[in-house]
Biotite code that builds the C-alpha atoms (Angstrom):
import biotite.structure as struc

atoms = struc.array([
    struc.Atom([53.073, 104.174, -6.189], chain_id="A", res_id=1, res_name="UNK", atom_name="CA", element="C"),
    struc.Atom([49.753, 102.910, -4.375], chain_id="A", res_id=2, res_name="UNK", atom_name="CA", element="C"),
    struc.Atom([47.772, 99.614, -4.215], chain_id="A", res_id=3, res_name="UNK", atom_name="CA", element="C"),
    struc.Atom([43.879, 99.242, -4.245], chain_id="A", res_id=4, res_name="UNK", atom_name="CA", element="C"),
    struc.Atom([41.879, 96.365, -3.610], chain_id="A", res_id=5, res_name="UNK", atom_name="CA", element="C"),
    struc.Atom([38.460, 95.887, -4.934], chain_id="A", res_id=6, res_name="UNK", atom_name="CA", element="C"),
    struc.Atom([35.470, 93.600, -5.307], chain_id="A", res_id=7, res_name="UNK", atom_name="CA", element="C"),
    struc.Atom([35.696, 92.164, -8.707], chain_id="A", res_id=8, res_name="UNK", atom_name="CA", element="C"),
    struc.Atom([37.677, 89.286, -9.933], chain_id="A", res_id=9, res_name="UNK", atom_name="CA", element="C"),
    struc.Atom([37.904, 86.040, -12.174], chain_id="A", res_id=10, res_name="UNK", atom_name="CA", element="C"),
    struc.Atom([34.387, 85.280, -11.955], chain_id="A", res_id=11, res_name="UNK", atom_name="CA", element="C"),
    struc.Atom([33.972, 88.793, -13.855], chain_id="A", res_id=12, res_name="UNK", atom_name="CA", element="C"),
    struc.Atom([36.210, 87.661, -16.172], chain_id="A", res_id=13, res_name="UNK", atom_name="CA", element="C"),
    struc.Atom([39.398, 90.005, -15.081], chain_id="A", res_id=14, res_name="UNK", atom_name="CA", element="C"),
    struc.Atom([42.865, 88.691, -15.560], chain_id="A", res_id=15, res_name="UNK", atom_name="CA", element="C"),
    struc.Atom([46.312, 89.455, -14.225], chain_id="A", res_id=16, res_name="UNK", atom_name="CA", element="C"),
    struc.Atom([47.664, 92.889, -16.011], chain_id="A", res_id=17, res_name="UNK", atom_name="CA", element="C"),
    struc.Atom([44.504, 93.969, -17.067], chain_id="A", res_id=18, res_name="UNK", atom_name="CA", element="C"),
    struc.Atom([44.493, 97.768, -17.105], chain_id="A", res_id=19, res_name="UNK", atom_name="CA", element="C"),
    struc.Atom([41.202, 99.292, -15.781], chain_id="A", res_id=20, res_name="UNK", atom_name="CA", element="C"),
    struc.Atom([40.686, 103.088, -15.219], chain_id="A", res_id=21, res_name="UNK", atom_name="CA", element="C"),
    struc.Atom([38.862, 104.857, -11.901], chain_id="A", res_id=22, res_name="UNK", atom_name="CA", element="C"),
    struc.Atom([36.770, 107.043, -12.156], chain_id="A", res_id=23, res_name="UNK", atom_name="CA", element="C"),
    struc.Atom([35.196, 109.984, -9.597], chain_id="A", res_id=24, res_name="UNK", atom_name="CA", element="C"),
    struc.Atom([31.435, 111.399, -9.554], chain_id="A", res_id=25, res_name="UNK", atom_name="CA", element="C"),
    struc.Atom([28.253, 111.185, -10.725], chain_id="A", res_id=26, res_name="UNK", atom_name="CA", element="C"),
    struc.Atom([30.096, 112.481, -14.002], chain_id="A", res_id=27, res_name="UNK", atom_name="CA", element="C"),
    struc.Atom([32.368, 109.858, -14.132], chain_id="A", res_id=28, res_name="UNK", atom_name="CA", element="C"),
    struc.Atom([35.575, 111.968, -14.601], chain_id="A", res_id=29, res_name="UNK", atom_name="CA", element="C"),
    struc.Atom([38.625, 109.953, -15.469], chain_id="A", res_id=30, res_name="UNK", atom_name="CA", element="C"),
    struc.Atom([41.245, 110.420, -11.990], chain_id="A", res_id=31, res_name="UNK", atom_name="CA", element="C"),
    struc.Atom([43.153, 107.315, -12.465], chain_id="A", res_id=32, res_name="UNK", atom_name="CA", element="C"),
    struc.Atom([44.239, 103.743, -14.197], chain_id="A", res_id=33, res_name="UNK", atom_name="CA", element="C"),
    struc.Atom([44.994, 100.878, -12.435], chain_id="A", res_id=34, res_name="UNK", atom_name="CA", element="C"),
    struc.Atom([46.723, 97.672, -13.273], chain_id="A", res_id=35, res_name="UNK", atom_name="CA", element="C"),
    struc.Atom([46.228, 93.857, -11.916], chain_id="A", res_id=36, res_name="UNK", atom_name="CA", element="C"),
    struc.Atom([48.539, 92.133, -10.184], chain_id="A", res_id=37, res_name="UNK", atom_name="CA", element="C"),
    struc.Atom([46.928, 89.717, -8.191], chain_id="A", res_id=38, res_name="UNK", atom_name="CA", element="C"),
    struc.Atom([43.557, 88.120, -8.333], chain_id="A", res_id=39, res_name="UNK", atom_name="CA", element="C"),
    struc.Atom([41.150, 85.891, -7.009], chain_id="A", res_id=40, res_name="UNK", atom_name="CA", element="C"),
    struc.Atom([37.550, 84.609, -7.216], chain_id="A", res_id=41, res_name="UNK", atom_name="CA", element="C"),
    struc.Atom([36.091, 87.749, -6.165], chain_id="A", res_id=42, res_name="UNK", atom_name="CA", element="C"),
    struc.Atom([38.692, 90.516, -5.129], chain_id="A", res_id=43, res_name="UNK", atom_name="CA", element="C"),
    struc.Atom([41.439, 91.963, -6.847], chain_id="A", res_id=44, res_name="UNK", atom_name="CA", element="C"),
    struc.Atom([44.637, 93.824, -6.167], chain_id="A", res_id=45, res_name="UNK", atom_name="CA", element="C"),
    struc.Atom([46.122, 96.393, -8.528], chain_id="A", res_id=46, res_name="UNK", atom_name="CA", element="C"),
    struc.Atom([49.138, 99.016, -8.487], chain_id="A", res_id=47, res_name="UNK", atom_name="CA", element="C"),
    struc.Atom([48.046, 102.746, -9.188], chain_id="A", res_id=48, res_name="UNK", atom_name="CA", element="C"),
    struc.Atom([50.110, 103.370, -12.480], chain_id="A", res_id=49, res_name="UNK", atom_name="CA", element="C"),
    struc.Atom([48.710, 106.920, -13.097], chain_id="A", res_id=50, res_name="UNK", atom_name="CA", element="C"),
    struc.Atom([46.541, 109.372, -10.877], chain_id="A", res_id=51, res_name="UNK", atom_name="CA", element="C"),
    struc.Atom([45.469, 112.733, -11.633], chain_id="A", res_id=52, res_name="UNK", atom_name="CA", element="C"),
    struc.Atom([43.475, 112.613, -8.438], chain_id="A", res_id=53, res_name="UNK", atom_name="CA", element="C"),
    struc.Atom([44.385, 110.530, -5.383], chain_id="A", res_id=54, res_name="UNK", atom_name="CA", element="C"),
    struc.Atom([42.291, 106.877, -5.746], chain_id="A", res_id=55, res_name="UNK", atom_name="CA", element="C"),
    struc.Atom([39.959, 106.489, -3.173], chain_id="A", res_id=56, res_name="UNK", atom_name="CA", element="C"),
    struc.Atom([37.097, 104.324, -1.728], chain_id="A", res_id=57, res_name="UNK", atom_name="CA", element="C"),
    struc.Atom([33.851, 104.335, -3.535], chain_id="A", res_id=58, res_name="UNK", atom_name="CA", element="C"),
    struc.Atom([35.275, 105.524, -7.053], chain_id="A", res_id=59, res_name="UNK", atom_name="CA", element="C"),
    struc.Atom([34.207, 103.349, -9.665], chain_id="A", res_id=60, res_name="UNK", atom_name="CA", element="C"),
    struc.Atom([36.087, 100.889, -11.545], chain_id="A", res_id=61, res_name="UNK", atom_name="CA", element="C"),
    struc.Atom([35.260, 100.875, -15.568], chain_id="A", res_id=62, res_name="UNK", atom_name="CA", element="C"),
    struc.Atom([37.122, 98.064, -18.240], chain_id="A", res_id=63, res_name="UNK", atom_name="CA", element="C"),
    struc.Atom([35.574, 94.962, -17.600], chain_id="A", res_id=64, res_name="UNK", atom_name="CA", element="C"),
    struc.Atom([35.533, 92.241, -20.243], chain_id="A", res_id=65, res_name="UNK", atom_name="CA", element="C"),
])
């Protein structure tokens, strides 16, 4: 199991165990879903619950309210 941190939070209207996929490319190819466990203003912290490719900076973040 693996953590990520990004920059989005509860100004953006994400809440603690919101599930949010990665994704990887100009194609946006699913590689992952990620859920919240801690958040703040403007960063959050989620646990890698499924990966088909490993998570890694710069791969976009999709769910949002």
């Amino acid at each position: 199991m693996g953590y990520c941190i990004f920059d989005k939070g509860r100004r953006e209207g994400l809440e603690v165990g919101d599930l949010l996929i990665t994704t990887l490319g100009k194609h946006r190819i699913i590689n992952g879903m990620i859920q919240i466990i801690n958040l703040r203003e403007s960063t959050t912290t989620a646990v890698i619950r499924k990966s088909s490719d490993m998570v890694t900076n710069g791969d976009e973040v999709l769910g949002f309210k």
